[in-house]
N, CA and C of each residue as an Amber inpcrd file, in Angstrom:
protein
   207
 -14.7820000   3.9860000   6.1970000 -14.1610000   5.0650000   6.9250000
 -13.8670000   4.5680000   8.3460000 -12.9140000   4.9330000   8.5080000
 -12.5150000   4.2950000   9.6490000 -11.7510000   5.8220000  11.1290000
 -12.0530000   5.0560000  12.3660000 -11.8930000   6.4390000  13.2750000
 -10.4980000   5.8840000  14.4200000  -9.3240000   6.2400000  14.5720000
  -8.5790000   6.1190000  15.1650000  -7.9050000   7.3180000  15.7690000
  -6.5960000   6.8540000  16.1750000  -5.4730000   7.9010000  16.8240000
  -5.0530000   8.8730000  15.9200000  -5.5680000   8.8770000  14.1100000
  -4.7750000   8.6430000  13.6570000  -5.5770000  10.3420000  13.2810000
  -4.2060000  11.5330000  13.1110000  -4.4260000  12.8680000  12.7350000
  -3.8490000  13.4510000  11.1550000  -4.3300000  13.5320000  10.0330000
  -3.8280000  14.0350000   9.0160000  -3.1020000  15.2620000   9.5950000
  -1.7480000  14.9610000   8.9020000  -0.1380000  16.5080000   9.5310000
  -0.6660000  18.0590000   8.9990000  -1.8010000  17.4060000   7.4180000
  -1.7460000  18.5030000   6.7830000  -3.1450000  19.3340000   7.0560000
  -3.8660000  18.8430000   7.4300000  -5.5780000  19.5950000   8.0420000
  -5.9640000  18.8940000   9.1960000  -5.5030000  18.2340000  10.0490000
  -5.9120000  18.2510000  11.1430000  -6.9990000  17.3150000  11.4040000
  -7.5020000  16.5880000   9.9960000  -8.4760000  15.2740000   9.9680000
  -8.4940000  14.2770000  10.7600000  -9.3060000  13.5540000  11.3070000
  -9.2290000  12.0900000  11.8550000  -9.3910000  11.1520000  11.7120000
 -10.5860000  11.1900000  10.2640000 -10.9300000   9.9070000   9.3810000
  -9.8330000   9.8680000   8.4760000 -10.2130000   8.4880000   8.0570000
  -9.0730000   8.3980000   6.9810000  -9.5530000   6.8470000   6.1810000
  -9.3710000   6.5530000   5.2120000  -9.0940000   4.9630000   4.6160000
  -7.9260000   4.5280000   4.5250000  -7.6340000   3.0690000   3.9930000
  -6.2780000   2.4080000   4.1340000  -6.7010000   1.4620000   3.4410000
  -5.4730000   1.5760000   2.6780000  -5.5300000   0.8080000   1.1150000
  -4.0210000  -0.0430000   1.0530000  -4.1280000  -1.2970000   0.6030000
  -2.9120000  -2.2520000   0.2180000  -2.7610000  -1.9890000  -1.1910000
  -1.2780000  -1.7630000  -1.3610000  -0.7090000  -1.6290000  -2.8780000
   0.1910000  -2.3590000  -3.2560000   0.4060000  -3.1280000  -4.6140000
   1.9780000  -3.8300000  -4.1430000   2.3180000  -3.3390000  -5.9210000
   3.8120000  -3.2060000  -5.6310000   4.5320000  -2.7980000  -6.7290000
   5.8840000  -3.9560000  -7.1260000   6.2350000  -3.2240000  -8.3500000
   7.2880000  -4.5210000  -8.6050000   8.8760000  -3.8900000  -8.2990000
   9.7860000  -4.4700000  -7.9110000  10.9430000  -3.9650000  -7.4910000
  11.9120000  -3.8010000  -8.3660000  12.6540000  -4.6070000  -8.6920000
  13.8510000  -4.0720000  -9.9920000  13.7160000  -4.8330000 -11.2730000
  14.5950000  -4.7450000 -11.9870000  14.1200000  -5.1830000 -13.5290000
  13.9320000  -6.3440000 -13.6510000  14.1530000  -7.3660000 -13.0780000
  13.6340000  -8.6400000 -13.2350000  12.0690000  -9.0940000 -12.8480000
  11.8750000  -8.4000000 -11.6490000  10.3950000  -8.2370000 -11.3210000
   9.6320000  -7.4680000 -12.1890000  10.4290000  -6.5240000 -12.7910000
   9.4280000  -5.7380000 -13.7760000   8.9450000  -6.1330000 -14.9980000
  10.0850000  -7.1750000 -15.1510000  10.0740000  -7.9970000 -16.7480000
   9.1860000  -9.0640000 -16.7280000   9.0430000  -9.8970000 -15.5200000
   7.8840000 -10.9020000 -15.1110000   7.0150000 -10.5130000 -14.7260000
   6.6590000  -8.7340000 -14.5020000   5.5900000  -8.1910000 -13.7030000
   4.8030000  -9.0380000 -12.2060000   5.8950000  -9.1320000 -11.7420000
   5.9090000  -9.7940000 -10.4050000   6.0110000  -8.7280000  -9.4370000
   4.8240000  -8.5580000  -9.0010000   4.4850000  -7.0800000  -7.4130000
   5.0040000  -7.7140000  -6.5830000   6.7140000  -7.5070000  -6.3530000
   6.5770000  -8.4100000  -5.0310000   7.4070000  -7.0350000  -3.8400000
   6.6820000  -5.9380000  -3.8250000   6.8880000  -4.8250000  -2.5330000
   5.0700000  -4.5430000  -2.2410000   4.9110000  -4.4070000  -1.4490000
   3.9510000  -4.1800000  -0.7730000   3.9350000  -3.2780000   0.2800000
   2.7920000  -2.1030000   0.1340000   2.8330000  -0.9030000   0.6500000
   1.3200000  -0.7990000   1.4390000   1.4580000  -0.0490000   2.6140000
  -0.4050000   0.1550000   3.2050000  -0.2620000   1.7260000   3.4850000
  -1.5930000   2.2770000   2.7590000  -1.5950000   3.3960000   2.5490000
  -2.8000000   3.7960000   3.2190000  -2.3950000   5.2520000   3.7990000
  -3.5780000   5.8880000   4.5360000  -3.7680000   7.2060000   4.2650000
  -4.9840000   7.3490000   3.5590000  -5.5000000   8.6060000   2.7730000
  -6.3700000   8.9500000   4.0750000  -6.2210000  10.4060000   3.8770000
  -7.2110000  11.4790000   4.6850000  -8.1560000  11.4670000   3.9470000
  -9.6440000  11.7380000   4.4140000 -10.7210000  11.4150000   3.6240000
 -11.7290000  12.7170000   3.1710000 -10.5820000  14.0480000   3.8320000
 -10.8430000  15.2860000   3.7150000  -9.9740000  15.8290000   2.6450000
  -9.0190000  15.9690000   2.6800000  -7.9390000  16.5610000   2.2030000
  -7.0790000  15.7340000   1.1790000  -7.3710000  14.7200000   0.8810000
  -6.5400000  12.9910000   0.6170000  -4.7620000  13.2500000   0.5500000
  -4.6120000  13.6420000   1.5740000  -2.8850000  13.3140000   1.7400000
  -2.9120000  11.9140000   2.2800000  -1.9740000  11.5740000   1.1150000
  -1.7640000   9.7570000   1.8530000  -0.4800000   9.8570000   1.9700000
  -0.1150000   8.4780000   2.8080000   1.3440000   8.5590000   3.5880000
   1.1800000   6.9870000   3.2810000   2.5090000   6.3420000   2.8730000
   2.7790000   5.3390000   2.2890000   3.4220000   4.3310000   2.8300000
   3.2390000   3.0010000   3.9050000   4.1370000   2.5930000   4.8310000
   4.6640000   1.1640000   4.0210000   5.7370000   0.9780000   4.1640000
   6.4900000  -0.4450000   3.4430000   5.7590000  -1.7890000   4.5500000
   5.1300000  -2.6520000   3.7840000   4.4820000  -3.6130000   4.7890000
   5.2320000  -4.7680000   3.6760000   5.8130000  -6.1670000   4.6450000
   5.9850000  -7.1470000   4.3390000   5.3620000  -8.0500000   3.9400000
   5.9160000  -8.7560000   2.2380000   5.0840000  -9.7220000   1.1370000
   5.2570000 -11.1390000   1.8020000   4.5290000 -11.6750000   1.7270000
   4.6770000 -13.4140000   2.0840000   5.1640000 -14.0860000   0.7140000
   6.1370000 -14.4500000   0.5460000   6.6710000 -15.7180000  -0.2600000
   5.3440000 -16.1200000  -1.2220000   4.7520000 -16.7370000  -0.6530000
   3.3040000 -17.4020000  -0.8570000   2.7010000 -16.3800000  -1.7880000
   2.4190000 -15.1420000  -1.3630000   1.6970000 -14.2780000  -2.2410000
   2.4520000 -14.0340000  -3.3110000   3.4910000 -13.5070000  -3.4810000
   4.7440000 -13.9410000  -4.6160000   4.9050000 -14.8330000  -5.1750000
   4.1720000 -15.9880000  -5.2820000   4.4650000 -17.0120000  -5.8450000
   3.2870000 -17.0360000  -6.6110000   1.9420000 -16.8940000  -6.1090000
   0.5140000 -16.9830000  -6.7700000   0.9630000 -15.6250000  -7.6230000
   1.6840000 -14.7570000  -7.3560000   0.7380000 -13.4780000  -7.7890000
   2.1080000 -14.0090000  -9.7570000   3.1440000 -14.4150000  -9.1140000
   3.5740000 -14.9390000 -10.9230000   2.6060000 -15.8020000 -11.7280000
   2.1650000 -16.6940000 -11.0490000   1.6380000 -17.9740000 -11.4930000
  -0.2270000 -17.6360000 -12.0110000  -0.9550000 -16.1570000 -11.2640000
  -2.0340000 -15.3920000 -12.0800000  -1.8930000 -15.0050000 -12.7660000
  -0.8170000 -13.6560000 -12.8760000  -0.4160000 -12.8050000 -13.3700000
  -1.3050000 -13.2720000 -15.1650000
């Protein structure tokens, strides 16, 4: 749990968590199941409204994440 600036719009909360997600983009990524969008998410830890921000993939992580997969 973490304590910042940061105010849930919908109850007025101040804690919150933050979570990395990555998804796959159009049908070719979907067909290789290659996550290559990456999202950081911040849930209220009262209420859990999360709000979803587009954060930038490194090449590099795109490349391991075919080659685990």
């Amino acid at each position: 749990m973490q304590k910042s600036t940061y105010t849930c719009p919908k109850c007025g909360n101040r804690q919150y968590e933050s979570f990395v997600i990555r998804t796959t983009g159009n049908f070719a990524t979907k067909l290789f199941n290659i996550q290559n969008k990456k999202f950081t998410t911040i849930v209220c830890t009262q209420c859990r409204y999360t709000e979803l921000y587009h954060a930038s993939s490194s090449q590099l992580g795109n490349i391991l994440d075919f080659f685990t997969n």
